[in-house]
N, C-alpha and C positions, 0 to 999 in steps of 0.2 A: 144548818144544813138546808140547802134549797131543794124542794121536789119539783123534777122535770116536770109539765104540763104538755102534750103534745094536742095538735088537731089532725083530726082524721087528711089523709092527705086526697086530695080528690081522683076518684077512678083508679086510686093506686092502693094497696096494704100500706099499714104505716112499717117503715123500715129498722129494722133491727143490726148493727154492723158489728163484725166480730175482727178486732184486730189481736196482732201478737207478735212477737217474736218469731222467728222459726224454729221447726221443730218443740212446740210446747204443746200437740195435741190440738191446734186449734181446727183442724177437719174432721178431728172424732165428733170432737163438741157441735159444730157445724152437723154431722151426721147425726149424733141424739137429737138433737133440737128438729131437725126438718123428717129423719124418717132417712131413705137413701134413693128417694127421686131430688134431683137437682139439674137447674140448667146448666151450663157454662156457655160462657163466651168471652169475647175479648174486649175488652176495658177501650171504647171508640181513641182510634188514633196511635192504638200499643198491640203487639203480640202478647200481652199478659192478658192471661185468664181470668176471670173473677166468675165463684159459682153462686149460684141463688136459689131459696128454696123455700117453702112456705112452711111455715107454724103455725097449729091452731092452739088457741090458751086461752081458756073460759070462755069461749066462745067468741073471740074473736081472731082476726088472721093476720100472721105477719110474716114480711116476706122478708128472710135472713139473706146477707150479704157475706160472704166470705172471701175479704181480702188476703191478697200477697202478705208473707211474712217480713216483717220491719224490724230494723234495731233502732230506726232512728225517723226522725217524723220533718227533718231537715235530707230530704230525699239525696244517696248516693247510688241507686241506682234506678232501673225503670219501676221495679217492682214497689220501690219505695213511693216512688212517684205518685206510681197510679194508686197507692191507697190513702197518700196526704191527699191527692187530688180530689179522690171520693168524700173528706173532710169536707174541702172545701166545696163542695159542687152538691152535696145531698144534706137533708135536715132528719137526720132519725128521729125514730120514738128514743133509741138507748143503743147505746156502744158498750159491747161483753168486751174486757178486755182479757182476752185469755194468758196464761204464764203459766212459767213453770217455776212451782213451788219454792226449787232447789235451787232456783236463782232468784233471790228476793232484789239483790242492789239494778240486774236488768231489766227486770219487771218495771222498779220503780223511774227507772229511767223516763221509760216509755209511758207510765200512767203519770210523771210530773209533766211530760210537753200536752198528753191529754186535757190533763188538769189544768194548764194555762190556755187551752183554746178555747176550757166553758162548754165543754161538751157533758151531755147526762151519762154516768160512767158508770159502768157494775164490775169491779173488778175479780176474776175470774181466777183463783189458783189453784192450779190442777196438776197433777203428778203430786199428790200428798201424801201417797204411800210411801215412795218414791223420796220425799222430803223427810218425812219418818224413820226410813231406814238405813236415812245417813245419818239420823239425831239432829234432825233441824224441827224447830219447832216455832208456828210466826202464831203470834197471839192476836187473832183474827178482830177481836173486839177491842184492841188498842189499833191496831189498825185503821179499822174504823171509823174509828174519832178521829184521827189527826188528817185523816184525807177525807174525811166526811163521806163516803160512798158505802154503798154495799160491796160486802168482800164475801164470794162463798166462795167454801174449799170444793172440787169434785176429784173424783178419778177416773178419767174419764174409762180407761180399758176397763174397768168394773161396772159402768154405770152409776155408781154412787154420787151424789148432789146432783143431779141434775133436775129434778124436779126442783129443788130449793134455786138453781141458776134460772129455771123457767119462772118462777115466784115472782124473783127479783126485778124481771123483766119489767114487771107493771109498774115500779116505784124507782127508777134510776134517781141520781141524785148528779150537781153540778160538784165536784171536790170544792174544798174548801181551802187547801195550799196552797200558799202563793210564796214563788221562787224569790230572794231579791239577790241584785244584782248591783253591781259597781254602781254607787250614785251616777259617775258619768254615763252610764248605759243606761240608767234607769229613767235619766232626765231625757234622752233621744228616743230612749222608747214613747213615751209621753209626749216628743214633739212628731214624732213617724205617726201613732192611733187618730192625731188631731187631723192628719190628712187622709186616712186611709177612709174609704166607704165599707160599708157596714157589709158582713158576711155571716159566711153558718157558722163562722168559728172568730173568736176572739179577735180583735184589732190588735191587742196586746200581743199575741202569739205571731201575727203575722208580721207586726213589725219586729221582733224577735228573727223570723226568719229572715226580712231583710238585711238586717245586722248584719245577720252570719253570712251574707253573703249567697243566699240560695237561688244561685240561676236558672234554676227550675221553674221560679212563679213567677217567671215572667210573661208569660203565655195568660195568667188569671189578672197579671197587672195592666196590661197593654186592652186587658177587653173591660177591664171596670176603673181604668183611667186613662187621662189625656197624656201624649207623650211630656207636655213641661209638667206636669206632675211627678211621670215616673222619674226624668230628671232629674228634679228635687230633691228626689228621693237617693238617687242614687249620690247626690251632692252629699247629703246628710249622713249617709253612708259613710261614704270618703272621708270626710272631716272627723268623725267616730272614730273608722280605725287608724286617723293618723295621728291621736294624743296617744294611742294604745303601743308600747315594743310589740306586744304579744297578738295575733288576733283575736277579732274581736269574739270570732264563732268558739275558740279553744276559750276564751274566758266564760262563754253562756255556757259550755257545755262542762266545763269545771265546777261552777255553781249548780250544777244541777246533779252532778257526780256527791259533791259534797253533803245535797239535801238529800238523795237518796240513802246513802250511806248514815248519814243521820237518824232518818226513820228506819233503815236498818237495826242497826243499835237498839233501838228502842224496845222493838214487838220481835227480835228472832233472837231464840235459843237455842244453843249447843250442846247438847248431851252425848254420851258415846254410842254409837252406832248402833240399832237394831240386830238381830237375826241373824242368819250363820254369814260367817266369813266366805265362803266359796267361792258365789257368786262375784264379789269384789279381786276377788285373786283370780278366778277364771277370766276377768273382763282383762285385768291386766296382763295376764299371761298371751292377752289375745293379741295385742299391741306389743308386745316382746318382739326386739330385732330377730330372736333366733329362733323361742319360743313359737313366734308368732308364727312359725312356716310350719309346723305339724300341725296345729290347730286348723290353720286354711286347709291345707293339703283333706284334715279330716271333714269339714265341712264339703270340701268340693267332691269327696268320695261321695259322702251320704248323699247328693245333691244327682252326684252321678247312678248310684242305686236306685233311689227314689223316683227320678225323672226317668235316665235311660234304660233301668234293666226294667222296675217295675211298670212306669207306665209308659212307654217306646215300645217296651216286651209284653210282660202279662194284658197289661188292659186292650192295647193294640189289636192282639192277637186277639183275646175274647171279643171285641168289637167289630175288629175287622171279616174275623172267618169265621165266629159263631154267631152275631146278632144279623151282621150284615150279609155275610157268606150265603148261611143257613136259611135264613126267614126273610129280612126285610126285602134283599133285589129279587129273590124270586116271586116274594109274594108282589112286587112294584112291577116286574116283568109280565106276569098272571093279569095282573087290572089295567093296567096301561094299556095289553095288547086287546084286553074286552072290549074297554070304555071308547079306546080310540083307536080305529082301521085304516090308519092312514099310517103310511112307513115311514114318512118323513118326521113326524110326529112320536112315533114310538123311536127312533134314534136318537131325537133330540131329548126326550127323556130315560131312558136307557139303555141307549147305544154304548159305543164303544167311549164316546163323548158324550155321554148323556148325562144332564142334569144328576137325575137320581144314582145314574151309577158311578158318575165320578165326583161329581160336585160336593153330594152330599156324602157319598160315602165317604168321600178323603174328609171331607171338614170336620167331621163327626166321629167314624168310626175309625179314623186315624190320626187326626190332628189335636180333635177333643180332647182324648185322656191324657196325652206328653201336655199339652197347653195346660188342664187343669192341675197335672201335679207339679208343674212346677210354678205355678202360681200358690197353690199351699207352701211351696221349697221359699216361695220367695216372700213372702206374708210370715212364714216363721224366724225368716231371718230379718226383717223389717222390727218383729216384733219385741223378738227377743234382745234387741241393740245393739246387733252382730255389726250390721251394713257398716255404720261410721269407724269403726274398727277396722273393719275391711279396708274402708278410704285412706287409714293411715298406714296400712300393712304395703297398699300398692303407691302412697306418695314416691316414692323412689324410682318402681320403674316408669310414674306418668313425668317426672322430673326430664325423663330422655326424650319425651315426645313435646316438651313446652307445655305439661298439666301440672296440675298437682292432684292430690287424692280425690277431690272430690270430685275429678271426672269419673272414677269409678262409680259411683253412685248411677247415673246415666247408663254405663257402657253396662252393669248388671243388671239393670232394671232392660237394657237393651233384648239380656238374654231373653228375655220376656216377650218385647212386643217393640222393635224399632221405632215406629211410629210412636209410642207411647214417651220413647225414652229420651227421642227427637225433643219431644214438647220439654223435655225440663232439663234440656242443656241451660235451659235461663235462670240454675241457679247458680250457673259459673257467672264469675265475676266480672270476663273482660269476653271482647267480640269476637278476639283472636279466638282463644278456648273453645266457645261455644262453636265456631268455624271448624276445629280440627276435631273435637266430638263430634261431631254433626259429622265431621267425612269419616271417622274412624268405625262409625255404626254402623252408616252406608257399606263400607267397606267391606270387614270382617267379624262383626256382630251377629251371628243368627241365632234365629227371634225363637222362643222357648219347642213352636212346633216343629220347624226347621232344626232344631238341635237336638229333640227327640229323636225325629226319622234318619238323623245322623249317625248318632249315638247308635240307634237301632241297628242302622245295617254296618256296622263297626264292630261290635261286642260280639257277633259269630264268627266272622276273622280272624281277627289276631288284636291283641295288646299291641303289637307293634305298630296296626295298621292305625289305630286311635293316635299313637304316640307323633305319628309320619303326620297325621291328617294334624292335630296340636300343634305340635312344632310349627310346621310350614304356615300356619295361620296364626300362627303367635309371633312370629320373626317378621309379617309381615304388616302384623300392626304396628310390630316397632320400627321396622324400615319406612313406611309409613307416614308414622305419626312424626318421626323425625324431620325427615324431608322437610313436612308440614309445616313445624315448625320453623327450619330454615328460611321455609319459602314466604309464607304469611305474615306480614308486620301486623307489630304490636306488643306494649309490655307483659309479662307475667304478673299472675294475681297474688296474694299473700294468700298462706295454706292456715285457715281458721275451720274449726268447727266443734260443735258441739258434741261432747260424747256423753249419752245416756246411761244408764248402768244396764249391766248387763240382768236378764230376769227369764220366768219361765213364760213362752209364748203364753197368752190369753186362748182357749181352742175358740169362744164366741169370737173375738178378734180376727184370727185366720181366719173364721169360715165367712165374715161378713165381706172381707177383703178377698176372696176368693173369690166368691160368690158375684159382686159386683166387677170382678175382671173378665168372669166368664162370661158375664153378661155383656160386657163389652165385646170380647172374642163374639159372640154369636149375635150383637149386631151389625159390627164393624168389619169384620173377617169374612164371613159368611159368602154375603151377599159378593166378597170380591172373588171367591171360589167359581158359586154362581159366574160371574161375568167371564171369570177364565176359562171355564169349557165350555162359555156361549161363542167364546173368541176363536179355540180351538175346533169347535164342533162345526163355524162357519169357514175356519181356514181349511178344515178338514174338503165340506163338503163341494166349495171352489176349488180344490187339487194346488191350493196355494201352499200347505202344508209341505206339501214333494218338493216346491221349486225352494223355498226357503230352506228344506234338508238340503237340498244339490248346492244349493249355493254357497252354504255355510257348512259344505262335507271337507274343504281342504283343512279346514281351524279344527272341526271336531274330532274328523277321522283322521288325519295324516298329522298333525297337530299333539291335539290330545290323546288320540290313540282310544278314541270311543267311537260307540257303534253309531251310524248317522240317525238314528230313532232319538238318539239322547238330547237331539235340538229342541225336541220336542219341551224337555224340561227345561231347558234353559228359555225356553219363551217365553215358558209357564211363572220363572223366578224372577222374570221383571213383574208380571200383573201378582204373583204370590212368591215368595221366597219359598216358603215351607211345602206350597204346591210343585211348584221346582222338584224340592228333595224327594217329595214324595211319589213324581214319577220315576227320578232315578231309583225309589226301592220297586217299583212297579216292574220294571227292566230287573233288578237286579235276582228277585225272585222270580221272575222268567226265565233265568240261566241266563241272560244276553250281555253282564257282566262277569269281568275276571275280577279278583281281589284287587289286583291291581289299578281294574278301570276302575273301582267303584272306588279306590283311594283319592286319583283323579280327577273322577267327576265330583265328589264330594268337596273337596279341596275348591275347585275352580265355580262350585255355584254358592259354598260359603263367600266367595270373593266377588260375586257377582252382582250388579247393580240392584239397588236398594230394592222392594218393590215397591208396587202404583203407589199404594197408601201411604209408604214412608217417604217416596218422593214427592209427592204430595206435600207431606208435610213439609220435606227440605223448600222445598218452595214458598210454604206458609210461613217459615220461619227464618228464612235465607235469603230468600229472594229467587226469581227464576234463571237470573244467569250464575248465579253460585250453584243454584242444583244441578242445569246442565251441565257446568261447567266439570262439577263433582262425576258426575254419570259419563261427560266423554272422558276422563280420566280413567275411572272404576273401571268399566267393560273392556277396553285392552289389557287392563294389567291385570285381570283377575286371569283372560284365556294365554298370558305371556307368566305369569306364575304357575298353572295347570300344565302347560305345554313344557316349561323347563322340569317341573318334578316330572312328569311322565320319559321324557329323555333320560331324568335322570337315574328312576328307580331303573329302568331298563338297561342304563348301561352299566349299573351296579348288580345288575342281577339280582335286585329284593325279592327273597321270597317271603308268601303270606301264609 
């Protein structure tokens, strides 16, 4: 066993890198280790994010790295990329290899190509209760030995080992396995290392990647060699796989299936299953073709009480007309008009446009409460291992728009906060995908406060008027996404994913996950509230507000069949979607909606262009002329879908 030795790195923490799989937990772990301050940014030259945070441990400081999730260290997509490339390109103190217990032969997959790069490795298995209570059992201290590294178990939803994974930090180890492979492979490996120059990770490894054929390093080849070098190389290549029927990358990746499996064998035991059966019967019942629609159906109930009656309705109401009503604007009306004598000044803070009396009160005492409970709605269903169930319940209908399940994953978390949901279309597989998610969010997704104040002014209507608003926004993400897919070249992806077991939420779990979304909502959110009734309060007080109503009164009023005031929200749902909805309830308990308008207007500003933030993002992630592109689409067809249901309810005569 060799002990790592590190030297301090100069002006920097020495670096800590945590790789994994996806889905094995490795952002809990990330989150124990640092605390839940962290940066993020994007990895120079990628839209993938990489987050960073510091750790203090006996006194001294390290700053952790939390890489994209891998299956494979021979990069097949960006994300893969960018965390081989971090391999290559940084020299840690120690690499936490996190995993999940339940899968020993993936894990090992991924700590043998570690193990041939020569990197100091702690390998990390986590979800061990979870490993326990299928009757898996890996004998950590045979382990061990045969990879030579430190192996601690944690969990991580509990907390438990983590101090032992903090321990470990200070003594990583290089493994000691070594793969072999076809003599013929092994001999070019040996003549590929004798040309390669020296890096942070193994020659052996690298020439490995050559082999397989990895067009990815070519970007780390071309800048630490001469091009008749890399030629040679790819000579050497060529000759390799042409003694080979098979390639040569399926033959390394064979050998290394078979050593995994091997040490498999070895240190994991099968016993019969822990603890009540329920749970495994409820998980499968949830994934049932037929089964599985009362299940959903009951989830999206509780989903709908929790969000829209309780907190759209009770907290709403308590925030909106008891805290804010009652005490806050009259006592901010009281001080304002003391401290400052000037009218321009007392408008701009609570006027009719005013800062305090619209900014903040919508942000807070109406957006706040639907935002936070459905971020509990959505943290207990993350937790509990509903979501990837969900992914296969909707693979069918995403099959009609060119997805598969796992754009669900996105499109629910969209329910949340579009902008959020935007950022992890990148864990769809193909461009296409991530392109028809990215428009189908934009589109017909509204974001958890928006869907509140939906919900909200729906539930005193009618059942019908929910079913009309559903429908016509459910047909039209599939009309939609179809199109989309007609129109956008490109293959489909293969529909993989992992499914956890199903278990009881952690309540520490929801509330840290809560907690740190709110906190997002009130940096991120906020401040765009603010800007929208700076926006509105200066269209106001230039009389640009009037000519924008008159201009845009044949679409709204003769059209839609809404009062000319209601522009006002739709100017509000491009800078805020959910500020949008929330003037339409402003108008609606004024009396200045019918049931009818308010089906309508609700319909036509769920369909309406993304807002700032998430276009924003479509842009950070799309590029600027796919966002435009997306938004001159969006904005006619949201007021040409709004204006056919309004004809139509009317000439059907729907009553509410």
């Amino acid at each position: 066993m060799h002990e790592h030795r590190t030297k301090k790195i100069k002006g920097q923490y020495e670096r800590v890198i945590l790789i994994g799989n996806p889905n094995v937990g490795k952002s809990a772990i990330f989150g124990l280790l640092t605390g839940k301050y962290a940066t993020v940014s994007n990895y120079p030259g990628t839209t993938v994010e990489v987050s960073y945070g510091n750790m203090s441990l006996d006194g001294k400081r390290f700053l952790i790295v939390d890489t994209p999730g891998v299956n494979n260290l021979i990069p097949m997509s960006e994300d893969e990329r960018v965390t081989r490339d971090i391999l290559l390109t940084e020299k840690p103190v120690a690499i936490v290899q996190v995993s999940d217990a339940k899968n020993l032969k993936r894990t090992l997959m991924l700590t043998l190509q570690l193990g041939e790069m020569g990197v100091p490795l702690i390998l990390n298995l986590n979800m061990k209760d979870e490993a326990r209570d299928r009757g898996l059992t890996i004998d950590t201290k045979k382990l061990e030995e045969i990879l030579g590294i430190r192996t601690i178990t944690t969990i991580a939803t509990q907390r438990k080992g983590i101090n032992n994974l903090k321990e470990a930090i200070h003594g990583p180890r290089i493994p000691i396995t070594k793969i072999g492979y076809d003599p013929l492979i092994e001999s070019q490996i040996e003549v590929i290392t004798a040309l390669l120059p020296e890096a942070n990770i193994s020659r052996r490894s690298i020439a490995l990647m050559i082999l397989s054929g990895d067009e990815s390093l070519k970007d780390w080849l071309n800048t630490n060699m001469s091009a008749e070098e890399i030629k040679n190389l790819e000579e050497i290549k060529d000759s390799t796989q042409a003694r080979f029927s098979t390639p040569v990358s399926y033959l390394i990746n064979e050998a290394r299936i078979k050593a995994a499996e091997g040490i498999g064998k070895r240190v994991l035991k099968r016993s019969h299953p822990k603890g009540s059966n329920l749970a495994p019967f409820i998980g499968r019942m949830s994934m049932h073709p037929l089964w599985g629609i009362p299940i959903l159906i009951l989830v999206l109930y509780g989903i709908y009480q929790f969000v829209g009656i309780f907190g759209a309705g009770t907290l709403v109401n308590l925030m909106e007309k008891a805290v804010f009503g009652k005490y806050l604007n009259p006592w901010a009306v009281k001080i304002v008009n003391a401290l400052l004598p000037v009218t321009f000044l007392q408008e701009l803070l609570t006027g009719e446009y005013g800062i305090i009396s619209m900014a903040i009160t919508y942000a807070i005492g109406i957006i706040l409460p639907i935002t936070t409970t459905f971020f509990i709605a959505f943290a207990i269903l993350e937790d509990s291992g509903y979501l990837p169930r969900l992914a296969i319940m909707a693979n069918r209908i995403f099959k009609v728009m060119g997805l598969n399940g796992k754009a669900v994953l996105p499109m629910v978390l969209g329910l949340g906060c579009d902008t959020m949901a935007t950022m992890t279309t990148r864990i769809l597989e193909t461009k296409r995908e991530r392109i028809i998610t990215t428009f189908l969010l934009a589109l017909a997704v509204p974001c958890s406060a928006q869907l509140g104040v939906i919900l909200g002014m729906l539930a005193p209507i009618s059942g019908k008027a929910t079913l009309i608003w559903a429908g016509s926004v459910f047909a039209t993400v599939l009309l939609a996404g179809f199109l989309a897919s007609k129109v956008i070249p490109g293959d489909k992806a293969e529909f993989f994913l992992e499914i956890p077991p199903i278990r009881l939420p952690q309540t520490m779990n929801v509330i840290v996950k809560t907690i740190g979304r709110v906190e997002w909502y009130l940096k991120e959110a906020v401040p765009l509230f603010i800007l929208g009734t700076l926006f509105l309060f200066f269209l106001n007080k230039l009389n640009i507000l009037i000519y924008i109503e008159r201009f845009a009164s044949p679409i709204v009023v003769e059209f839609l069949g809404l009062p000319a005031k209601a522009t006002e929200s739709f100017i509000l749902g491009f800078l805020r979607r959910d500020y949008g909805a929330a003037g339409l309830l402003a108008l609606s308990e004024g009396g200045m909606l019918t049931p009818l308008q308010v089906v309508v207007s609700l319909v036509t500003i769920t369909l309406f262009v993304p807002c700032l933030a998430n276009f924003f993002m479509i842009i950070k992630e799309r590029g600027m002329r796919v966002a435009l592109l997306m938004a001159g689409i969006i904005f006619p067809f949201a007021f040409l879908v709004g204006g056919v249901l309004n004809f139509a309810l009317r000439a059907l005569e729907i009553q509410f």
